[in-house]
Structures are given as C-alpha cells and as structure tokens.
C-alpha positions in Angstrom: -39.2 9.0 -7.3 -38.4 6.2 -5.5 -34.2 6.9 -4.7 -32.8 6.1 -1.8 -31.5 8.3 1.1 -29.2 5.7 2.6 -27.6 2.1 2.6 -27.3 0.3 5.3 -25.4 -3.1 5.7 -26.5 -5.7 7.8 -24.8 -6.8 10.5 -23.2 -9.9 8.6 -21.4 -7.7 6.5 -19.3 -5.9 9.7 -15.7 -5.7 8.3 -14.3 -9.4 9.6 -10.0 -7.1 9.5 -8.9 -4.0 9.5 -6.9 -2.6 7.1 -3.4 -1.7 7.7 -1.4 1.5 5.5 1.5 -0.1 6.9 1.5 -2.9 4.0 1.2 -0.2 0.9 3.0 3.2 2.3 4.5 4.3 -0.8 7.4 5.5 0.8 9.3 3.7 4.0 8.4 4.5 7.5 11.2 6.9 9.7 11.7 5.4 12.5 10.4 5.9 16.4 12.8 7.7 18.4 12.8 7.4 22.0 12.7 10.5 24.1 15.7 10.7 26.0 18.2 8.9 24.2 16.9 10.1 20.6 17.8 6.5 19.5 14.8 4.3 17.5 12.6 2.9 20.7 12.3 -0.8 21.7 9.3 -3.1 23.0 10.5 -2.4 26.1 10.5 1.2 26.5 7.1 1.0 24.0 5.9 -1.9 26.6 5.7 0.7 29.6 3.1 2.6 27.8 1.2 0.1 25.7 0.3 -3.9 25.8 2.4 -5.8 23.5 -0.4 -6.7 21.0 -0.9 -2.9 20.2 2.6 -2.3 19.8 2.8 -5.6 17.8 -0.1 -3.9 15.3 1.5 -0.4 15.2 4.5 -2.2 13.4 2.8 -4.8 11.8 3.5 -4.8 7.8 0.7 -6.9 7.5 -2.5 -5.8 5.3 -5.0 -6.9 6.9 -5.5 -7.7 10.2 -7.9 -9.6 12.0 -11.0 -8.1 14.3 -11.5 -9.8 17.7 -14.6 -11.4 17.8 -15.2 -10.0 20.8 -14.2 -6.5 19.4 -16.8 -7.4 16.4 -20.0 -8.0 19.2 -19.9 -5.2 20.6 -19.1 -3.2 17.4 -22.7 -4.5 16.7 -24.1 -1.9 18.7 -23.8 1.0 16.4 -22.0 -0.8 13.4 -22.6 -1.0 10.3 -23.2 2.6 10.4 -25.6 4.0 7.5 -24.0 5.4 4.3 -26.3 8.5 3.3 -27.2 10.5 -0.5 -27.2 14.1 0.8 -30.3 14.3 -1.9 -31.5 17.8 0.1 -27.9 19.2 0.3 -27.3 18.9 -3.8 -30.8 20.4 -4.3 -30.4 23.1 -1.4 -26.4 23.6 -3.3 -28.1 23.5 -7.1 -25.2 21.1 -8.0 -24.7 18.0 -10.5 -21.9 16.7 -7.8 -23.4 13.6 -6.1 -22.8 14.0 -2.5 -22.3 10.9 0.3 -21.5 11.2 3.8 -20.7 8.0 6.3 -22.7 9.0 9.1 -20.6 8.0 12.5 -22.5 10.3 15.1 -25.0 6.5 15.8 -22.5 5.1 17.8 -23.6 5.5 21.5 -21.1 8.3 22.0 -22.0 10.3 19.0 -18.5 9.6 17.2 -16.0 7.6 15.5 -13.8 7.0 18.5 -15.5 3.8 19.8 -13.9 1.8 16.8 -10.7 2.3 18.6 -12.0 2.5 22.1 -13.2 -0.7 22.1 -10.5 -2.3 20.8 -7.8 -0.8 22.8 -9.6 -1.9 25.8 -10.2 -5.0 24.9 -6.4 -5.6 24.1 -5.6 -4.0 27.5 -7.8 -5.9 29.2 -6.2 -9.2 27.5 -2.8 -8.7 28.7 -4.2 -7.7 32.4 -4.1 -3.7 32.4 -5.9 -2.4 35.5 -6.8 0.7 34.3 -6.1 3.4 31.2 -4.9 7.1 31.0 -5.8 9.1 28.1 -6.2 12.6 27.3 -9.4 14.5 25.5 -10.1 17.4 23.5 -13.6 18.0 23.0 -14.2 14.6 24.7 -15.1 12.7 22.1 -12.6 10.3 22.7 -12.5 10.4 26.5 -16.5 9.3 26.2 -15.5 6.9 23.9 -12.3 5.0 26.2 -14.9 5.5 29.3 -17.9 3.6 27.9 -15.2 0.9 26.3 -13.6 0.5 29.6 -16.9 0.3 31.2 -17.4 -2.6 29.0 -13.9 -4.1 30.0 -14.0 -3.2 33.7 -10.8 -1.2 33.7 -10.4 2.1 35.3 -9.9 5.4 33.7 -8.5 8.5 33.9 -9.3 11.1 31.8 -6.8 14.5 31.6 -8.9 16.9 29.6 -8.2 19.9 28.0 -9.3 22.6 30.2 -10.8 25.3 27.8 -12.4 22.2 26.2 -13.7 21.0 29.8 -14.7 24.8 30.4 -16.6 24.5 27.2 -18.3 21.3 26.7 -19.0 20.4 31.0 -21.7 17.6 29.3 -19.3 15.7 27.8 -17.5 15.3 31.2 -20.6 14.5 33.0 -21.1 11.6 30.2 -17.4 10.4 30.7 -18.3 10.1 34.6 -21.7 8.5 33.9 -19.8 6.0 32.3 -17.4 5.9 35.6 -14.7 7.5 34.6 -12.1 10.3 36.7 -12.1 13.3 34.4 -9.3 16.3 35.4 -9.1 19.5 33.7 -5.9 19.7 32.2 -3.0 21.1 33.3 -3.8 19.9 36.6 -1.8 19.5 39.7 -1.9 15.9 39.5 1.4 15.3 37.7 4.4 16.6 37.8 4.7 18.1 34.6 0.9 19.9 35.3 2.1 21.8 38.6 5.1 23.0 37.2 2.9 24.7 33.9 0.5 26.0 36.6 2.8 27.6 38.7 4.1 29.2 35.3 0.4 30.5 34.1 -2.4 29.6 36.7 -5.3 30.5 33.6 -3.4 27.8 31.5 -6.0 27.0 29.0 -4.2 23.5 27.9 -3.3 21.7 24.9 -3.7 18.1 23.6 0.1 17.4 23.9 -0.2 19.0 27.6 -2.6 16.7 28.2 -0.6 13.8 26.7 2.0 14.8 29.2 0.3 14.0 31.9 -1.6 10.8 31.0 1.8 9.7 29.8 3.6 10.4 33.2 0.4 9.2 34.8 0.5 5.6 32.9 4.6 5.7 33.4 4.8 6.6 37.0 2.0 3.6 37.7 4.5 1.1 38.3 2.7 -1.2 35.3 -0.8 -1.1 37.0 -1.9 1.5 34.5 -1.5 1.5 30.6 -1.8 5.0 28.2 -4.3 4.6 25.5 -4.1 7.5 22.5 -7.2 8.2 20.7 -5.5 9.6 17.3 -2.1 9.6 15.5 -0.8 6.4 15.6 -1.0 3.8 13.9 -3.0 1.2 15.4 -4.9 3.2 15.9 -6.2 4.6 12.5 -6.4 1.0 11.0 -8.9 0.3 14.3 -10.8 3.0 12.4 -10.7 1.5 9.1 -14.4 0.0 9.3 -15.6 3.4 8.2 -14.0 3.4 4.7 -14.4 -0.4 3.8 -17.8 -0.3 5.4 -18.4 2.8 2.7 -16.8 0.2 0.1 -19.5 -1.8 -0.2 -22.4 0.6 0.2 -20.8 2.7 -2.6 -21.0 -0.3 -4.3 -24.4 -0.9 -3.5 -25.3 2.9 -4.7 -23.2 2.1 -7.9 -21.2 5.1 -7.6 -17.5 5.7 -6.9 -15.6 8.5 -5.4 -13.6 11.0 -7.2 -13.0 12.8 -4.4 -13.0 11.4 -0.6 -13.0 14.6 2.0 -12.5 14.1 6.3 -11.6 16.8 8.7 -8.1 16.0 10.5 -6.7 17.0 13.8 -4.3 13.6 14.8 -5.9 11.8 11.4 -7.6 8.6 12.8 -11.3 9.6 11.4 -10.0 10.9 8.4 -7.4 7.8 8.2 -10.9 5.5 8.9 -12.6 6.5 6.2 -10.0 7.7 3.4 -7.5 4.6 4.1 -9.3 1.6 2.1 -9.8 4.3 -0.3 -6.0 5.0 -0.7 -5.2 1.5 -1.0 -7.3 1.3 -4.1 -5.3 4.6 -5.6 -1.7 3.1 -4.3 -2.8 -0.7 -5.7 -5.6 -0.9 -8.2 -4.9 2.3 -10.4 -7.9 4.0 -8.8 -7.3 7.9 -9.0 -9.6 9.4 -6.4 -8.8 12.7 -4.8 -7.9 13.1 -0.9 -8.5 15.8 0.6 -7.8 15.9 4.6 -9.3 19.6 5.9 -7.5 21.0 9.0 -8.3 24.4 11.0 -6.3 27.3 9.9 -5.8 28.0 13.6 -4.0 25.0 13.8 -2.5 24.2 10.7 0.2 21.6 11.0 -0.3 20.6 7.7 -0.7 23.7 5.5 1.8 25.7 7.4 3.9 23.2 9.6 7.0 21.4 9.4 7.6 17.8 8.3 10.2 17.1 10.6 11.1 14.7 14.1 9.3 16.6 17.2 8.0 14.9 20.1 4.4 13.9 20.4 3.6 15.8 23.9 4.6 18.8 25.4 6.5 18.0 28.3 8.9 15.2 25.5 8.0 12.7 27.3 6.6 11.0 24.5 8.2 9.2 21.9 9.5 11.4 18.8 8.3 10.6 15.6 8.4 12.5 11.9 5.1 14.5 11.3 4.3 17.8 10.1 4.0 19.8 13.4 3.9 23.5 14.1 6.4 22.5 17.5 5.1 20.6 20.6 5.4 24.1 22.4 2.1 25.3 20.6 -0.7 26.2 22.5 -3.6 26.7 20.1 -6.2 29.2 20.2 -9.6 28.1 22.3 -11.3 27.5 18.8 -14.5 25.2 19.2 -13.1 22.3 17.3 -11.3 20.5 20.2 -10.8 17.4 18.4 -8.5 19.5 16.2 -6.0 21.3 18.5 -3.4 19.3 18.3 0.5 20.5 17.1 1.3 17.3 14.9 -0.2 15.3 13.1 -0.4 11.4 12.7 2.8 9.8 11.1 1.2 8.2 8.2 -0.8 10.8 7.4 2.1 13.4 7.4 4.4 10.9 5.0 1.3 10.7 2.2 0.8 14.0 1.8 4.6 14.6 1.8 4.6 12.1 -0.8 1.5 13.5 -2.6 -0.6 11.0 -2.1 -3.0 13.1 0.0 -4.0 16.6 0.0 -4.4 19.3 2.8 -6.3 22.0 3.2 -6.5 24.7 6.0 -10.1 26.6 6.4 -11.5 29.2 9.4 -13.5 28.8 11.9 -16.3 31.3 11.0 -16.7 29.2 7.0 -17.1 26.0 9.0 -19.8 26.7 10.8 -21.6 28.5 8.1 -21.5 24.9 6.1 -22.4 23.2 9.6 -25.8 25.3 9.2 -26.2 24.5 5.5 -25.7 21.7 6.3 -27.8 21.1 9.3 -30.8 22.7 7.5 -30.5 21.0 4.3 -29.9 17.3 6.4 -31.5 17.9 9.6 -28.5 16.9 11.3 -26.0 19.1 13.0 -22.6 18.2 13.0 -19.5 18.3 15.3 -17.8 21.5 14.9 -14.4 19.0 14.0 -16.8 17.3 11.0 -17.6 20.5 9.6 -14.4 21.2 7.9 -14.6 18.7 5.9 -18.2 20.2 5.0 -16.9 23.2 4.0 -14.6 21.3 1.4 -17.4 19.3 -0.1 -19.7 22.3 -0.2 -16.5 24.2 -2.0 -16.6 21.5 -4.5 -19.7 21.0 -5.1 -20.0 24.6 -5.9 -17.2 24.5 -8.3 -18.8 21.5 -9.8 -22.1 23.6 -10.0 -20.0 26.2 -12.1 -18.3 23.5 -14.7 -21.0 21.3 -15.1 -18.8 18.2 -13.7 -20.7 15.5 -12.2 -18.7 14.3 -9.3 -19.3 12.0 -6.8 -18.2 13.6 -3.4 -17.7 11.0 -0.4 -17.0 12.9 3.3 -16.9 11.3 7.2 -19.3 13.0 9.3 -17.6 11.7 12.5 -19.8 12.6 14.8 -23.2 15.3 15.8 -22.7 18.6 17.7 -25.2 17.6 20.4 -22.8 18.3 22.8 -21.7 22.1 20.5 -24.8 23.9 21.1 -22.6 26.6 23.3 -20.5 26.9 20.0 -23.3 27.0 17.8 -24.7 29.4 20.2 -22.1 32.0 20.0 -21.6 31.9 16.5 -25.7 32.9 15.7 -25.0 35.8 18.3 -21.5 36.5 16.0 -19.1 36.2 19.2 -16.9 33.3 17.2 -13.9 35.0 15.2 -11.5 33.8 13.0 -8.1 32.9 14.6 -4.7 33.0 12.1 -2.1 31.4 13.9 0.9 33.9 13.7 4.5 33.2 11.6 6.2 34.0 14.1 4.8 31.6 16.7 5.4 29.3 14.6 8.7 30.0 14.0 9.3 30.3 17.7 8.3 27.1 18.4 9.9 25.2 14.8 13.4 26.7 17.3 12.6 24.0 20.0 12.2 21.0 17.8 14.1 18.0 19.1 18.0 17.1 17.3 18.1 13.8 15.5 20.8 12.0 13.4 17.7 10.7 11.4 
C-alpha cells in the first residue's frame, strides 16, 4: 500500500487573504457597546486599545482580505502546516469514517496563535505601538505575542492566569526566553488586581480577570502601549483563517470532503481558523457539512450560557458585545484546558450557532483526556489538553459511524501538542483529574449581573 499519511503544500501555495465571516453572516452583526456609556463604541474609544488598521478589519464587510507580505515571510516558518490521514487512529477505532486532522502544533510555539501574533504585531508596529498587553491562559497565546513581538521589537506584557502560571511554569519561562514580562494574574500591578487580591489573596484568576488588567494596563499607558486579544474578536479569527483554506486545497489534493468539520472552542479563533472557509462554502455554495465546536462542560458558555450583551472582562472595562456567556463574574474551575476558561465566547461564533449554522457541544474533562491517549498512541502525538475535545467528538463519531456503516470523512484542528501538559497528563494516569459540572446556580448568580442595554 502505497497511501499517504499527509499533504503538505508548498510554500507558494501560503493563503495570499484571509477570509472574513463578516461578508457572509447570515444574520446582521449587534452592535459594540462601549462600557460606560452602553452606547455602540467609536474609533476613538476602540483607538485607545487597538491600531486603526485592526479596528478597520474587525468591521470590515470585506471577504477577503489581503496578507501582508511581511506577515506572509514570516508565516513561512511553520506554514503551510501538514494536513494528516489519521490511517492508525481509524484502524486502532475499527471505523469506515475517514479521519483528517490539520496539524498546527509545527509552528515554533506549538500552536495556532502565531497566525494572529504575527499579524497583530506587525500592524502595531506599523502605526508606531511601543509595546503590547495581553493576557494568557495556558500561554499558548502569550508565547505566541512574545516571539511575534520579538520579531517586531515591541515590548510585552503578559498578565497570566495564575492557576495556569502555577501549572504550566515552562510556558512562562518560554514567554521570557522570548523577552517578554510575564505576571501571574490577579496581580498587584493594576488597579483592578489589588482590589480582587485584597478580596481573596488565593485568587486563582480568570481570562476576563486577566483581560482587566491588560486592558487597564494598555489604557492607563498614555498611548505608549496597545492591548492585543488572542481569541474572540474578529480580526482576529479571520488572521486564523489560513488553517481552514490551507485544509481547502489539501482536502482537495486527498480528494475527499468533509461532512463533518470538528475544533475545540474556548474564545473561538482556532476553531473559527479552521471551520470558517468551511462555513462559507455551506452559507454560499450549497455545501452541507456539519460544524461542530466542542467546549468543556466546566465551562460551558455555549451549551449552558446565555446569548445576551455582557462585557468581555471582569472588571467591564471592556467593550460589551452579544455572546453566549455564563456572566463575566465567572471564575472557572482550575481544569487543565486553560485555553478554554473563558466566560463568553467570540461574537461570531455565538450569532452562527444561534442561528444554526454551527453546532455546540459540551464534554468533561476526564473523556478528553482518555481520547488525548487514544489518540496519542494511535498517532504518536500528544495533544493540547484544549485540542482534545474536539478528539473526543471525532472519536464519538467515528464510533457511531463504526455502528451504521456510514463512511464519513471527519476533518478536526489539532491546534497545538501537550509538550508543555505533561503535569496534566501526569495526574490524570495517577487518577487525581475529576470531572467539574459547573453549578445552575452559579450560573444563574452571575446571568443577575449582566450589563442593561436598549439593544
């Protein structure tokens, strides 16, 4: 037999635009509220936070829009990224599904999150930023911004989730390789992280805490420093699109076609990067794949939240946009999948499966990392904690299509490895991890302090 295990384009076929929802959303965007004044936001106020060519982008109607080439070289690097046949996962699953994953764990950071990295620094760095805030999770992102802005000579400050920093110290020491501050958040750096620490010392933090204070960090800069967000919003999803029309072509090269497109979501950008180009083909050509975004059922904004306008930190700093979000009071539970903590979700992503368009799922903690193991030992690759929800879909389906027969073609982003896990990994072989169900009545406690709108 002579199949192969991979495609891989070369470099001349790099994506030349990304693609932007904005053109095709089959239903019309709400607007952006500004925090204060609960009226829809200007440049201006935007302007304090961002450059003006990411703002530009985030409300751009255009379809597609056009890579720097700058932003293109250094893409080089890593991209095109390999489209595998998980061959040994079907045979290990006994299944007539066929079964492709986007690999994005080659990039030098191990993730997806250089594909926005890079281009937010490179935008920054165009319009004369000095330096970036940003928060982290399980600091994919915050490795990703520090090596971009290493590339760009900006600063950086990194505010990252402290049960995250606690539990992944190796992804901070890569962040500072790269020459990046990294804080554990809440700290006592801000305003808004002294007052939560003189409420609960053994605060274990959030992503929207840390949003808080990279936001007030950025804002209180007098213009020398600029917030860059490594999820949710717009411009920054479409950066990710490379994923899904890079997969395109090498689908087309395997001459296959999804039926069912899978990604893990926490803020949506690496889902949005790969299941995007897809959509676009269901919302313009009459294609009719399935899309199936996989969140945590610790934090399940999606399955068990509330489409409604809540702001997109804690503190409500941020602006206030309309996403499904369990309340920007929540404080998830320390579950491994940092990437994934976070209390809303991205706008876009929130409208399309309001509409229908896309599909959510919630799954535990303890049934991800037993398909991260089947995973690992059928592929010889272990993934992110984050990227192994949306392995526990696919291996669900492909199970189901083992039972009817059906011979689907599965597609999935593995966004990143778990080189950085092993502690997680660790303490679920010794059978310390548990399964966390976020309680009704937090939820409910928190839906109380949503923000009043007249939209």
């Amino acid at each position: 037999m002579n199949e192969p295990y991979k495609y891989v384009l070369p470099e001349s076929e790099l994506p030349k635009a990304w693609y932007n929802i904005n053109a095709d959303m089959p239903v019309p965007p709400a607007p952006v509220l500004h925090p204060a004044t609960r009226e829809p936001v200007t440049p201006d106020f935007l302007s304090v936070l961002f450059p003006m060519s990411l703002i530009m982008q985030e409300m751009s109607p255009e379809r597609w829009v056009e890579i720097p080439e700058p932003v293109r070289e250094i893409y080089k690097l890593w991209r095109p990224t390999p489209l595998f046949r998980a061959r040994r996962l079907e045979k290990a699953l006994d299944t007539p599904a066929r079964i492709y994953y986007k690999y994005e764990g080659v990039s030098p950071v191990g993730s997806h999150k250089p594909n926005t990295a890079v281009a937010q620094a490179f935008f920054n760095k165009q319009e004369g930023t000095k330096a970036l805030t940003t928060e982290t999770g399980a600091g994919q992102w915050g490795s990703a911004l520090a090596m971009a802005c290493s590339f760009f000579d900006l600063d950086l400050e990194v505010y990252m989730v402290k049960i995250s920093y606690e539990q992944k110290p190796y992804r901070r020491v890569l962040m500072q390789t790269y020459g990046a501050q990294v804080f554990a958040s809440p700290t006592d750096r801000t305003h808004y992280g002294r007052r939560l620490l003189e409420e609960e010392p053994d605060n274990p933090g959030s992503l929207g805490i840390a949003i808080s204070e990279a936001v007030e960090a950025a804002a209180t800069s007098g213009g020398r420093k600029k917030y860059s967000l490594g999820s949710v919003l717009n411009h920054v999803l479409m950066h990710q699109t490379v994923i899904g029309l890079e997969a395109l072509q090498q689908l087309e090269a395997a001459g296959d076609y999804p039926d069912l497109v899978v990604g893990c979501v926490g803020g949506g950008s690496n889902f949005a990067g790969l299941a995007y180009p897809f959509v676009h083909r269901n919302l313009t050509q009459g294609a009719t794949t399935r899309i199936v975004a996989v969140e945590p059922a610790s934090c399940p904004s999606l399955t068990r939240g509330s489409y409604a306008f809540d702001y997109g930190d804690t503190a409500g700093t941020a602006p206030i946009v309309k996403m499904y979000t369990l309340g920007h009071t929540f404080v998830p539970p320390g579950i491994h999948a940092g990437g994934l903590r976070y209390h809303g979700m991205a706008p876009s992503v929130s409208a399309l499966v309001e509409h229908g368009t896309i599909e959510a799922r919630a799954v535990p903690q303890l049934a991800t990392f037993e398909a991260a193991t089947t995973f690992a030992r059928a592929e010889g690759i272990v993934p992110a904690p984050e990227s192994a929800h949306a392995i526990r879909v696919v291996i669900d389906e492909a199970l189901r299509c083992k039972e009817s027969g059906e011979r689907r073609v599965i597609a999935f982003n593995l966004s990143g490895h778990g080189h950085f896990d092993m502690a997680a990994y660790d303490a679920f072989q010794r059978g310390a991890l548990e399964d966390y169900a976020y309680p009704a009545e937090a939820i409910e406690a928190a839906m109380t302090q949503l923000p009043a709108v007249a939209f």
